[in-house]
N, C-alpha and C positions, 0 to 999 in steps of 0.2 A: 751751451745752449744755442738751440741755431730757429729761427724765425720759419713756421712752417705757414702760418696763415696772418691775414691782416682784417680788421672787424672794424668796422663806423659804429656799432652799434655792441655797446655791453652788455648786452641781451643773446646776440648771437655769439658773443666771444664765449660766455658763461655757459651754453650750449655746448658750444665746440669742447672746450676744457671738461664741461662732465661726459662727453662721450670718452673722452682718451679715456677718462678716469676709471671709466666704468669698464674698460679694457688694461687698465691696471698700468699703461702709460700716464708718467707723472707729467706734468706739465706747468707755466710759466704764464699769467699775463701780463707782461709787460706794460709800461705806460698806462693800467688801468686805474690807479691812483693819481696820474696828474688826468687823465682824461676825466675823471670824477672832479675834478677839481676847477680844470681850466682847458674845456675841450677845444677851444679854436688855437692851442698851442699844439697837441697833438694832430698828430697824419692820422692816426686808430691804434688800435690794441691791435697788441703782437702777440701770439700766441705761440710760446717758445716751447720746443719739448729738447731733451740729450740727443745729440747730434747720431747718435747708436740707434737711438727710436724713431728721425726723421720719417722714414720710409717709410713704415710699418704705420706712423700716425697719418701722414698724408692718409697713406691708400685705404685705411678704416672712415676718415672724414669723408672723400671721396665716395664709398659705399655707401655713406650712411647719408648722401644729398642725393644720390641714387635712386634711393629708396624712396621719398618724400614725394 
């Protein structure tokens, strides 16, 4: 798993992750369980996808802040 984005907010990570999803890229949030928990330990949620689908997931996230 290799770290493609970083989120302050769990609101935009949950975003990010249902778009991969929704592109049938599986993905990863990291630290979103201690950031629920104990946010001034965390930096932000990681949002990790398989190092195979890096590229592919960047460049859809990318499109898809594009568009907005």
């Amino acid at each position: 798993m290799v770290t493609i984005r970083e989120f302050g907010e769990m609101s935009e990570a949950l975003l990010a992750q249902g778009c991969l999803q929704s592109a049938g890229i599986e993905s990863f949030l990291a630290d979103a369980n201690l950031a629920r928990l104990e946010w001034v330990v965390t930096r932000g949620i990681r949002l990790q996808v398989d190092a195979d689908d890096a590229e592919a997931a960047v460049s859809l996230l990318e499109n898809a802040a594009l568009e907005q």
